[in-house]
Structure formats: structure tokens, C-alpha cells
DOSE-881965 format. One record per residue (C-alpha): chain; z, y, x; residue number from 1. Coordinates in Angstrom, 2 decimals, decimal comma, padded with zeros to 5 digits. Layout:
+--------+---------+---------+---------+-------+
| padren |       w |       v |       u | kolza |
+--------+---------+---------+---------+-------+
|      A |       Z |       Y |       X |   NUM |
...
+--------+---------+---------+---------+-------+
// end
This chain:
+--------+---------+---------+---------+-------+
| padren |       w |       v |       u | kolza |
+--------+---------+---------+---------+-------+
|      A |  000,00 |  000,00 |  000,00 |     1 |
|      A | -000,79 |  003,57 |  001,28 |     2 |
|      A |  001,94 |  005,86 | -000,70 |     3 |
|      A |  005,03 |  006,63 |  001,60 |     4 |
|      A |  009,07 |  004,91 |  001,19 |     5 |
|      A |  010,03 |  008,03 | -000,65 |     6 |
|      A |  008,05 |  007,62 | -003,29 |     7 |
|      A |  008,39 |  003,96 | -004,12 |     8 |
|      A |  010,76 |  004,64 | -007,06 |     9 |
|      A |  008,31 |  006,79 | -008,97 |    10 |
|      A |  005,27 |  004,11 | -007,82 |    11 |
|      A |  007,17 |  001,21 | -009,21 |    12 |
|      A |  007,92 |  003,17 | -012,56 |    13 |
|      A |  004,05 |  003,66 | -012,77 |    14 |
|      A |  003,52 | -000,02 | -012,79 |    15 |
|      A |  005,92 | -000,76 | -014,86 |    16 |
|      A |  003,98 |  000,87 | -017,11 |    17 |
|      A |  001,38 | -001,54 | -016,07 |    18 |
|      A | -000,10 | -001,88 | -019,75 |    19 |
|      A | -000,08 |  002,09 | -020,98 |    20 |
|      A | -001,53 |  003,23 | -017,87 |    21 |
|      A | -003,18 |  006,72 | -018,80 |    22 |
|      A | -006,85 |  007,49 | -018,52 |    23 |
|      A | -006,15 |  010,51 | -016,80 |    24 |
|      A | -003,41 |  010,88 | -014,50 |    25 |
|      A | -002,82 |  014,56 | -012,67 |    26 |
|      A | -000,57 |  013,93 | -009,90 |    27 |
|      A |  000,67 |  016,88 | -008,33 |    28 |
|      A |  003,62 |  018,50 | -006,32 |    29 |
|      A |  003,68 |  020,46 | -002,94 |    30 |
|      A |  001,42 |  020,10 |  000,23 |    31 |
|      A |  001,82 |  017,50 |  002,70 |    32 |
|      A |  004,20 |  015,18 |  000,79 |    33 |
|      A |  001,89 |  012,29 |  000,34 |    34 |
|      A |  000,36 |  012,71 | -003,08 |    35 |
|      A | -002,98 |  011,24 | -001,86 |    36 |
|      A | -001,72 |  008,53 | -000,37 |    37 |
|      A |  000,69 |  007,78 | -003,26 |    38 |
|      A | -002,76 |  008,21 | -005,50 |    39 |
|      A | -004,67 |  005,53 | -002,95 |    40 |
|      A | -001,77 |  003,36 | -003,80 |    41 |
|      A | -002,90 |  003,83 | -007,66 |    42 |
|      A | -006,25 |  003,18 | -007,03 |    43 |
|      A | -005,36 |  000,09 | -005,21 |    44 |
|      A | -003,25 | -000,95 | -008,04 |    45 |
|      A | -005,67 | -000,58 | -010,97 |    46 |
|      A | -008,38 | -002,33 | -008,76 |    47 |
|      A | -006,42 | -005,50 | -007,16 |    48 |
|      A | -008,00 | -008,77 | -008,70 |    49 |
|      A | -004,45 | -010,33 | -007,51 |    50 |
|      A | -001,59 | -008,22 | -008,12 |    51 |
|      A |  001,96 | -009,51 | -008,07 |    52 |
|      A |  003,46 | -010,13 | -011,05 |    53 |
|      A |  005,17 | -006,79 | -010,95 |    54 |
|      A |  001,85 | -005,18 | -010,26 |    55 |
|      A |  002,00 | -004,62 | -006,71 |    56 |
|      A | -001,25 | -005,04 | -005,04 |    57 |
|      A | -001,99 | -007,98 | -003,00 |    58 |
|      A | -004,26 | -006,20 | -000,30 |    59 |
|      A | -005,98 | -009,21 |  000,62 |    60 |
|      A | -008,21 | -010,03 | -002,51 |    61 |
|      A | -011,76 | -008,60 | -002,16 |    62 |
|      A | -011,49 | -005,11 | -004,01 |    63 |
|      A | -008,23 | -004,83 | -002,16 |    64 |
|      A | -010,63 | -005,39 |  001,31 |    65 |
|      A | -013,18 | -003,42 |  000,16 |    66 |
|      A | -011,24 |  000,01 | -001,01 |    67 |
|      A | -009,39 | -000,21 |  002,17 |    68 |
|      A | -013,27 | -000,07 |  003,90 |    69 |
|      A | -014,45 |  002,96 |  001,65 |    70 |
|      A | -016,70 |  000,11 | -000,18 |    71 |
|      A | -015,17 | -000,41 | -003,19 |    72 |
|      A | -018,52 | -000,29 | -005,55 |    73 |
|      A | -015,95 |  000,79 | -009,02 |    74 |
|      A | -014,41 |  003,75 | -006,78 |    75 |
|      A | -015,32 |  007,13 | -006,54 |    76 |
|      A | -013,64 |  009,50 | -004,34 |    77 |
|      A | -014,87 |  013,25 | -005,32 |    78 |
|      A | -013,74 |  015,75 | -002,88 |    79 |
|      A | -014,11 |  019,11 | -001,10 |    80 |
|      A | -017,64 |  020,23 | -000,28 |    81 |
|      A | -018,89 |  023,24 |  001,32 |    82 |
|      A | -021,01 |  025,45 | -000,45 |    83 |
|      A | -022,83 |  028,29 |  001,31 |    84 |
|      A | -023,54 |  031,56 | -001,12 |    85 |
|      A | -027,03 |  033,42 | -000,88 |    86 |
|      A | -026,76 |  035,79 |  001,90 |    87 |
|      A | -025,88 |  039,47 |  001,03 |    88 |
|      A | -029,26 |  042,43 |  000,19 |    89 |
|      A | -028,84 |  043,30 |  003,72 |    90 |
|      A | -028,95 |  040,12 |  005,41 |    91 |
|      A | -025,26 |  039,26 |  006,11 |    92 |
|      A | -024,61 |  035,76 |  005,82 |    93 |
|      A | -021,54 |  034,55 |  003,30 |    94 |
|      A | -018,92 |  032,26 |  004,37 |    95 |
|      A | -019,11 |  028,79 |  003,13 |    96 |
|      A | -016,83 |  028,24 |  000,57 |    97 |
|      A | -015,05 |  024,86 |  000,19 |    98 |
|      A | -015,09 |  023,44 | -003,19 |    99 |
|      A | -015,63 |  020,85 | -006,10 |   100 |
|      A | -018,88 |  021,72 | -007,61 |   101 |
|      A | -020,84 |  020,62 | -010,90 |   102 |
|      A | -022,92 |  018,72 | -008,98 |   103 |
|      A | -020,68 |  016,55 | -007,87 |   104 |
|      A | -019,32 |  015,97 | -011,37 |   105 |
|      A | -022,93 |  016,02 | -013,02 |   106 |
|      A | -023,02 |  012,70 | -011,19 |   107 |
|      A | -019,81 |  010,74 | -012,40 |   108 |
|      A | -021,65 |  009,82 | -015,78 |   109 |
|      A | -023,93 |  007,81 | -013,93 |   110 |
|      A | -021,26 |  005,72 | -012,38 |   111 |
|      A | -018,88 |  005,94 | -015,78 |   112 |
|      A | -021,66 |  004,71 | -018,13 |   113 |
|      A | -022,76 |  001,58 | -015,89 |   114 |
|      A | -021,28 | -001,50 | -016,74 |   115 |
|      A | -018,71 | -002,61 | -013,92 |   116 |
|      A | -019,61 | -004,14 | -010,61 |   117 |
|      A | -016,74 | -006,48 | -010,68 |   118 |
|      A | -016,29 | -006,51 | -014,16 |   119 |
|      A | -012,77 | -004,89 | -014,30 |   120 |
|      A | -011,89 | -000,88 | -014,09 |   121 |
|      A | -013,57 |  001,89 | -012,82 |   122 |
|      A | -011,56 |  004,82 | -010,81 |   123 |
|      A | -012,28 |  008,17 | -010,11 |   124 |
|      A | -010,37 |  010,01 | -007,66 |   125 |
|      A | -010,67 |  014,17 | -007,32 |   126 |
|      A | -009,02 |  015,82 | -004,93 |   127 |
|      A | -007,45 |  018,41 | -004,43 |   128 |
|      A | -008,27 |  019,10 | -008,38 |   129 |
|      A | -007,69 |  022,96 | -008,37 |   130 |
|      A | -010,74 |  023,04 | -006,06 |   131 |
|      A | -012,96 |  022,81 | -009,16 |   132 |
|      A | -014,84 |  025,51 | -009,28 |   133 |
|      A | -014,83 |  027,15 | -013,10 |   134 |
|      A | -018,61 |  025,03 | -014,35 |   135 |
|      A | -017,21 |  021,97 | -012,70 |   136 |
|      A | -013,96 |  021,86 | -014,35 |   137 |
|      A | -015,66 |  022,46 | -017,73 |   138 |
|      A | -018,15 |  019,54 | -016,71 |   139 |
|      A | -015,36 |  017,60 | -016,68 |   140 |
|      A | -013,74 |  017,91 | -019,78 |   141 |
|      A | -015,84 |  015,44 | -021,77 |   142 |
|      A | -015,73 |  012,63 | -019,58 |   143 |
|      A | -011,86 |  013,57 | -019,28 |   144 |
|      A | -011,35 |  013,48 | -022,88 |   145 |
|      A | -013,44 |  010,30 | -023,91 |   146 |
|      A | -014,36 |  007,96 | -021,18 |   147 |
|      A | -015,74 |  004,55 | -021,49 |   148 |
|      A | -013,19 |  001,82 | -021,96 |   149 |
|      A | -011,37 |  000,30 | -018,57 |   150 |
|      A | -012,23 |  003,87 | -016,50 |   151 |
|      A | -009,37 |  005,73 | -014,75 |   152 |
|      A | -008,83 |  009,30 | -013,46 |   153 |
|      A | -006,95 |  009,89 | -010,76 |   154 |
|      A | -006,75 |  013,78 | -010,09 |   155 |
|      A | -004,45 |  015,06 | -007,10 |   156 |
|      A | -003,21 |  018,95 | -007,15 |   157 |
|      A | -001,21 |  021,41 | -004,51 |   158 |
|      A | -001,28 |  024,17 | -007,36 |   159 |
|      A | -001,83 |  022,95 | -010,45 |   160 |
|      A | -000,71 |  025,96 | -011,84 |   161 |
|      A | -004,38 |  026,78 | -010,64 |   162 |
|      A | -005,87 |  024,31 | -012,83 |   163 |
|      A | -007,65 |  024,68 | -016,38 |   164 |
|      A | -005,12 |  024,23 | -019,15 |   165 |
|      A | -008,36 |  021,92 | -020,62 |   166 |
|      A | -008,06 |  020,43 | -018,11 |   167 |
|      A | -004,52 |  019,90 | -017,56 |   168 |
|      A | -004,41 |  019,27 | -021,45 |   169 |
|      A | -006,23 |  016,15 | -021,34 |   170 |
|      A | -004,32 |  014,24 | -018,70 |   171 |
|      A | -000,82 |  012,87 | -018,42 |   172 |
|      A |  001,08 |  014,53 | -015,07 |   173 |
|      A |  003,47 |  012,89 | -012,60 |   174 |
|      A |  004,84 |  015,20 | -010,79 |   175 |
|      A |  006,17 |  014,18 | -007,11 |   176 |
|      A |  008,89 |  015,57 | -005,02 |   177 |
|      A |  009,02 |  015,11 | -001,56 |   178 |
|      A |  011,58 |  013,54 |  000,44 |   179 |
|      A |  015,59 |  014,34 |  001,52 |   180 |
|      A |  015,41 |  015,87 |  004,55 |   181 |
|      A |  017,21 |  013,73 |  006,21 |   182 |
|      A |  014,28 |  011,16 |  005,39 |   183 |
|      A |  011,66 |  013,14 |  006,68 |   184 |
|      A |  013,86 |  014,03 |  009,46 |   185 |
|      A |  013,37 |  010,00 |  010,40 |   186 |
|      A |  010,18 |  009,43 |  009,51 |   187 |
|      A |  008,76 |  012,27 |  011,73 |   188 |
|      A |  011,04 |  011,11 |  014,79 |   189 |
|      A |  009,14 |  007,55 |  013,93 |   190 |
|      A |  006,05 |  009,49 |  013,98 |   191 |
|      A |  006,67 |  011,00 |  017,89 |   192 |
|      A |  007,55 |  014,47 |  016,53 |   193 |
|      A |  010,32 |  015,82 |  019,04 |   194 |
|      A |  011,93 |  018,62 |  016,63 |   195 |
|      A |  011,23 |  017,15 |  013,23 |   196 |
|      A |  014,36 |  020,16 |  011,92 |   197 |
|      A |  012,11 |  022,97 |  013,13 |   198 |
|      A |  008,99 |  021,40 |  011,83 |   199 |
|      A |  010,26 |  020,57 |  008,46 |   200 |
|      A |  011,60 |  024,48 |  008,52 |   201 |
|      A |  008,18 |  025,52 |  009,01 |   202 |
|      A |  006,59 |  023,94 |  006,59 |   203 |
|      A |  008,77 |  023,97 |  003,88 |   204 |
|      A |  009,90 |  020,16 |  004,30 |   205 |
|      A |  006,50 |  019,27 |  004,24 |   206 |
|      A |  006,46 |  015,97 |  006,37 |   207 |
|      A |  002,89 |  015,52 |  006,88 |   208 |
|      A |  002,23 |  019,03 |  007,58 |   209 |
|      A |  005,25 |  019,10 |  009,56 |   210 |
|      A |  003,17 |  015,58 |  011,84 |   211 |
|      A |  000,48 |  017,71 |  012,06 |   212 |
|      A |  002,52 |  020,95 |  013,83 |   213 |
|      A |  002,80 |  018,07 |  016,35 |   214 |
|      A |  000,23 |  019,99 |  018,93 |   215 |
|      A |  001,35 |  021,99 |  022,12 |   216 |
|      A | -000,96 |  025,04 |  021,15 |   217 |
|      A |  000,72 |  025,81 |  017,44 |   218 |
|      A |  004,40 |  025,70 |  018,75 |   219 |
|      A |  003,17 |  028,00 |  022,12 |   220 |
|      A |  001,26 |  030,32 |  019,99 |   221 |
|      A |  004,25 |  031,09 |  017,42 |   222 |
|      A |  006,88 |  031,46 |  020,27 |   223 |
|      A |  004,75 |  034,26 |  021,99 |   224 |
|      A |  004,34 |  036,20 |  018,01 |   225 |
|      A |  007,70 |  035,81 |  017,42 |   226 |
|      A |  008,73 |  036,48 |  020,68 |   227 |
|      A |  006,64 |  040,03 |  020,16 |   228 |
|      A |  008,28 |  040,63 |  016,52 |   229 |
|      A |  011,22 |  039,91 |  017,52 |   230 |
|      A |  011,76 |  042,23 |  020,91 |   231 |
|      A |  013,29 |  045,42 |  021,23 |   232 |
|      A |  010,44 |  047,26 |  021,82 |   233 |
|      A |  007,43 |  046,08 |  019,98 |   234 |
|      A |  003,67 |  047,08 |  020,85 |   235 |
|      A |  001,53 |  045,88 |  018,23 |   236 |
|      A | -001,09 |  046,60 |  020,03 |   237 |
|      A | -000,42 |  045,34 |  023,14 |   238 |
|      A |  000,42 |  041,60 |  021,08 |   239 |
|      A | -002,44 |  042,38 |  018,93 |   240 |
|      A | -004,57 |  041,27 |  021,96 |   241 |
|      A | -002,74 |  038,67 |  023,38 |   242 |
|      A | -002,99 |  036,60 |  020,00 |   243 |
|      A | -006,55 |  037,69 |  019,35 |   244 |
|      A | -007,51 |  034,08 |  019,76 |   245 |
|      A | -005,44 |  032,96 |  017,69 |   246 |
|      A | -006,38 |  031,37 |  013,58 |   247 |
|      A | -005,67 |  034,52 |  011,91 |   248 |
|      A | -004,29 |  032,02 |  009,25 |   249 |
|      A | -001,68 |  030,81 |  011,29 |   250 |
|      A | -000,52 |  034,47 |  012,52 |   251 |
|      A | -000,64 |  035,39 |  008,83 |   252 |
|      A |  001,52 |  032,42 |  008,15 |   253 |
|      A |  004,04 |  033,11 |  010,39 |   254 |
|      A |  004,56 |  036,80 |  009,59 |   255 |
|      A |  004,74 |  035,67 |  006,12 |   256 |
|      A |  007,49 |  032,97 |  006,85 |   257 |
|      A |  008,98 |  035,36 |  008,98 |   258 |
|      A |  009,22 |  038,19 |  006,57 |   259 |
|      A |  010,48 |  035,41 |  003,76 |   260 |
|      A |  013,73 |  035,31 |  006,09 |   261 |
|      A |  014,42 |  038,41 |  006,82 |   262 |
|      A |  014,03 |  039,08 |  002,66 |   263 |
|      A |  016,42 |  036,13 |  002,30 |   264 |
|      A |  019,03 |  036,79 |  005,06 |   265 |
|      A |  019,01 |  040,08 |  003,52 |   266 |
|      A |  020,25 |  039,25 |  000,27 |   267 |
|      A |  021,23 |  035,51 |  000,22 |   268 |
|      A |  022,55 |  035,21 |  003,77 |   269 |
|      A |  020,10 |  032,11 |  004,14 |   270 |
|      A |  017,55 |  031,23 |  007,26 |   271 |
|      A |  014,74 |  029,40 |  005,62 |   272 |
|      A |  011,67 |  028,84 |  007,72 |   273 |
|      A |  012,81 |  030,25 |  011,40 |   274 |
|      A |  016,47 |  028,89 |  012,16 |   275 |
|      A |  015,71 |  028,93 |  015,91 |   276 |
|      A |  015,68 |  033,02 |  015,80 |   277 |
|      A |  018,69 |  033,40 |  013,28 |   278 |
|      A |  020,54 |  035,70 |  015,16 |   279 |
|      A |  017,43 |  037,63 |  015,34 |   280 |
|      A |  016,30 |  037,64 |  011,95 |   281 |
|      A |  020,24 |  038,82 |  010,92 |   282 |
|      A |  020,01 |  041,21 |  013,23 |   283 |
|      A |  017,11 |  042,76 |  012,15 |   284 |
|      A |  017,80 |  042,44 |  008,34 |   285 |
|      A |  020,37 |  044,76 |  008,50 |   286 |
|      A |  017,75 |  047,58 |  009,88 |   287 |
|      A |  014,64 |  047,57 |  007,89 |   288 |
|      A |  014,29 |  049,10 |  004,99 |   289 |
|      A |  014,21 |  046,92 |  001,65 |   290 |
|      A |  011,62 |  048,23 |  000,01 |   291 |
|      A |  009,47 |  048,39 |  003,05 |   292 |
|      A |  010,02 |  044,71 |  003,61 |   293 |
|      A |  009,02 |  043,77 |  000,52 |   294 |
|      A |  005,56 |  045,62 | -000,02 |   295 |
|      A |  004,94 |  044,08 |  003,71 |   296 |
|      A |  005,44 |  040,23 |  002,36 |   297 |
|      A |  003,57 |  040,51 | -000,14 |   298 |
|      A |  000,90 |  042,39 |  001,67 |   299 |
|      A |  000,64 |  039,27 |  003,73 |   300 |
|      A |  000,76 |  036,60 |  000,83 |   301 |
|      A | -002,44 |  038,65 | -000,60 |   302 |
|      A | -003,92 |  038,06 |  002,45 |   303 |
|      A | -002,88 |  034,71 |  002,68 |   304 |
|      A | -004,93 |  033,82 | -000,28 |   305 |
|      A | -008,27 |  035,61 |  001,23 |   306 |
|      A | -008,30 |  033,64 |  004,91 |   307 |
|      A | -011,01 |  032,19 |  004,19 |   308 |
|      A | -013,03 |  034,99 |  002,57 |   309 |
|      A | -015,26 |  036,67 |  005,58 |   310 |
|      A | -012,71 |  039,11 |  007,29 |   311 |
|      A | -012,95 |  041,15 |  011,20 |   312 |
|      A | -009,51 |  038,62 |  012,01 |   313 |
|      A | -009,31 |  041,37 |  015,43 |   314 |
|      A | -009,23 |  044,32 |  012,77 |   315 |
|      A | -006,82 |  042,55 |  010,47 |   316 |
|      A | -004,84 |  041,52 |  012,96 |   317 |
|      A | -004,28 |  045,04 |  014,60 |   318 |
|      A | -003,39 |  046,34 |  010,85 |   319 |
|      A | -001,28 |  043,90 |  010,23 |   320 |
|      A |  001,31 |  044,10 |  013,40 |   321 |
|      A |  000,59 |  047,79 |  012,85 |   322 |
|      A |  002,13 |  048,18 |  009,86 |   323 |
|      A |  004,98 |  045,59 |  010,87 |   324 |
|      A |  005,57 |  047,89 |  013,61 |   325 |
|      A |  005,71 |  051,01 |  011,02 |   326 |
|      A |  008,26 |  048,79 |  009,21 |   327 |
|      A |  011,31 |  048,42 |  012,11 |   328 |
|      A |  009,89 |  052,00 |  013,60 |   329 |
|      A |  008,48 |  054,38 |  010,75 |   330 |
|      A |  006,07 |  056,68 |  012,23 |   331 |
|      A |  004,93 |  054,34 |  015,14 |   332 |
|      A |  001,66 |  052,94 |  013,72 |   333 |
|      A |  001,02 |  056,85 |  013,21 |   334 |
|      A |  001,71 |  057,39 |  016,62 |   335 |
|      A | -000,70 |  054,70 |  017,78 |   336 |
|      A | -003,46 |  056,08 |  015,27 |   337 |
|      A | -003,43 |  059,51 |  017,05 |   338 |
|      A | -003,26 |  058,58 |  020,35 |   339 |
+--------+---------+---------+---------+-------+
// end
């Protein structure tokens, strides 16, 4: 099976409900806590021409063999795509955006409507389902609502607040947690991950986002941001082109995280997201202004949600530490601007 320990409780409850299994299932719950894996393990289930007698699959029969190759002829994984826009009047190119088209779903009916290649269920797995773009998601809605006898939907969501209510309407949800702490904690020390506290900090207990902080550069490039944000005298400019190389999502990530603390240590007393710099962080709550700090986070969770759109990262970046400059010294991004 491919879903993770901490979520056998909620698997076996699934299968217990072996005989009422729904035709569309929306599994959903926060980033990096296993939800495709745990829908794999679905997929597996409803497929198995052996299962155990409590519905476990046996992962040895031949649709077992052949999902676990990517051959399973009754399987359909639908996921992200890129899709590159008509370039601008002038000639400027458009980003590729990532998502779920119609195309993609205009093709399901011919794999829903053909009788079964090994004469049991069909499964359709979308994921992440909030990447449906608007035509998709209605293309969706009638296969969703009536499909053919013994066929399964399997739809997996970070944000499925993001997510049509027609479409959300028309399936049953599960939603997962993710693990104690303490757990994850384990698994990631399993997993070769020599601070799994810090990385579970980072990413919001997140275990398989914290595995995948698990690289030299990440952990190099935050200490020398946060090493800048948090000095006594800060030179945006001067760290604006140190980090220049560095994934403008990640910067904006951390400055968002950062900010989240110093909002929370502020009025909770609480370190969320950056416990090795707490005396920092209290430090500095106590200084900035409240008001200030706000309109700054959620300057950078509105930017958060347009990484991928085409941005100058050098020019964002330079704002950005500008104005978090202008925020623990008013008047100093002014001062740079004139000089």
C-alpha cells in the first residue's frame, strides 16, 4: 500500500465501507501530508482482484502489478499540464501556466463509456483538483454526477476551498489531517533528515515538504536572508543582490513565514515557523509598528499567490526588502530612493 502509518485509521474506515464506496471521493487537507499517496492506496483498493477479506489489497494479483507499473488499462491518472497563452500584441511571450484543462477531461468519456478491460471498476484520479481551470471543472460535472456503473473518482485537493461548489457538491469529502509531530518528527529522522523540528517548523508540519527541505542550498539560502533581516543594520540593497539568484518564491516564503512570527510573538507570545531566531523575532516584535507589520504580510501573501505569473524577480525583490527595511527604519527605503 502507498498511503503513510498516520493515516491507516482513516484508510481502514474507508474499507470498511467496502460496499458504499462513493462514486466521487474529494480527498483533501494540507500540502505535503500524503493525500496522494493515501488516494494511490484507494485506487489500489478498488482495483485488487484479491483483496483480503478486510479489503486490503494484496499487491501481488495482476491489477495490483500493473497500477504499481503505471499500466493499469481501468486507471486514469489526470494531472497538471502546462499550457502556454498566445503571446502578448507586442510580442512578449506569456508564462506557461500549469493546469487541468478541458482537454484533458473532454477525453475521460472515452475511457468511462468503454466496457472494462478487466471486467471490474474503472478509476479516475485528478490531481491536485483545484487546478481545474473554470471550462474543465464544468466539463466535469456530468460525468461527476452520473457515471457509468462500477466507475470511481478519486479527486485530491490542497485548497479545496478553491474548488467549484458543483463540483464539490457532487462528491463525498474525506478530509485528512496530518500527523503528531512527534510522528513526523520520526519518520523524517527515518527518512535522513538531520533537523526534522526545524523542517516541520518551516513547513507547517508538512512531512513531505519538510523531506524535500532536505537539500544543502534551501537551508544555506534562508540562513543568509534571515541572517540580513535579522541584523542590526539592514541594507536591503546590499542583500537584495546577494540573494538575486535565489527562487523569488522561496525568498517570498520566508519573509512571509517570517513576518507570520513576528505578528504572532507580538500578540500571542508564540514562535511558529522560525524557532531557531526566537530571541530575534521577540526582540524585534517589540519595535515595529503593528500596523506596518501587518499591511507588509499581507503584501507578501498577495504576492505569494502571483509567483508564477511573469514578474522582474530582481525588481520585486529590491521592493520587497525595501519596504521591509522602511518597516524596522521608516524613512530608509526613502533614503535609498534619493540617493
Amino acid at each position: 500500500m502507498h498511503h503513510l502509518t498516520w493515516h491507516n485509521n482513516e484508510f481502514e474506515r474507508l474499507l470498511s465501507r467496502r460496499s458504499r464506496w462513493p462514486h466521487a471521493l474529494l480527498i483533501h487537507g494540507r500540502r505535503g501530508i500524503g493525500k496522494l499517496a493515501f488516494a494511490i492506496s484507494c485506487a489500489e483498493a478498488l482495483l485488487c482482484e484479491a483483496p483480503t477479506g478486510s479489503g486490503i489489497p494484496c499487491g501481488e494479483c495482476t491489477a495490483c502489478k500493473w497500477l504499481a507499473s503505471g499500466n493499469h488499462p481501468d486507471f486514469r491518472l489526470v494531472e497538471l499540464q502546462k499550457v502556454v497563452e498566445p503571446a502578448e500584441e507586442n510580442g512578449t511571450a506569456k508564462k506557461a501556466a500549469v493546469q487541468i484543462t478541458i482537454d484533458q477531461i473532454r477525453m475521460l468519456p472515452d475511457f468511462i463509456n468503454v466496457s472494462s478491460h478487466r471486467g471490474g471498476p474503472k478509476v479516475i484520479l485528478l490531481h491536485p483538483a483545484e487546478a481545474l481551470n473554470v471550462n474543465a471543472a464544468n466539463a466535469l460535472l456530468k460525468s461527476l454526477e452520473e457515471p457509468p456503473p462500477g466507475t470511481f473518482f478519486i479527486l485530491v485537493s490542497h485548497r479545496v476551498h478553491y474548488l467549484l461548489p458543483t463540483v464539490r457538491s457532487r462528491c463525498q469529502e474525506l478530509a485528512l489531517p496530518g500527523p503528531a509531530a512527534n510522528i513526523a518528527e520520526e519518520w523524517l529522522q527515518g527518512e535522513g533528515v538531520t533537523e526534522p523540528a526545524l523542517a516541520l517548523a518551516q513547513t507547517g508540519n508538512a512531512p513531505l515538504l519538510a523531506r524535500e527541505l532536505a537539500v544543502q542550498d534551501f537551508w544555506q539560502q534562508r540562513k543568509i536572508l534571515l541572517q540580513h533581516i535579522s541584523g542590526a543594520c539592514f541594507d536591503a540593497l546590499q542583500a537584495a543582490e546577494q540573494i538575486r539568484d535565489y527562487p523569488l518564491e522561496h525568498v517570498v516564503s520566508w519573509l512571509q513565514k517570517w513576518t507570520f512570527d513576528l505578528i504572532f510573538q507580538k500578540f500571542l507570545g508564540t514562535i511558529r515557523y522560525n524557532p531557531d531566531y526566537g530571541p530575534v523575532i521577540r526582540s524585534l516584535s517589540q519595535k515595529i509598528d503593528t500596523l506596518g507589520l501587518l499591511r507588509f504580510h499581507q503584501a507578501t501573501v498577495r504576492l505569494q499567490a502571483m509567483i508564477h505569473h511573469p514578474l522582474n524577480p530582481r525588481l520585486v525583490l529590491e521592493r520587497l526588502l525595501l519596504d521591509y527595511a522602511d518597516l524596522i527604519e521608516p524613512g530608509m527605503s526613502r533614503t535609498h530612493e534619493i540617493a
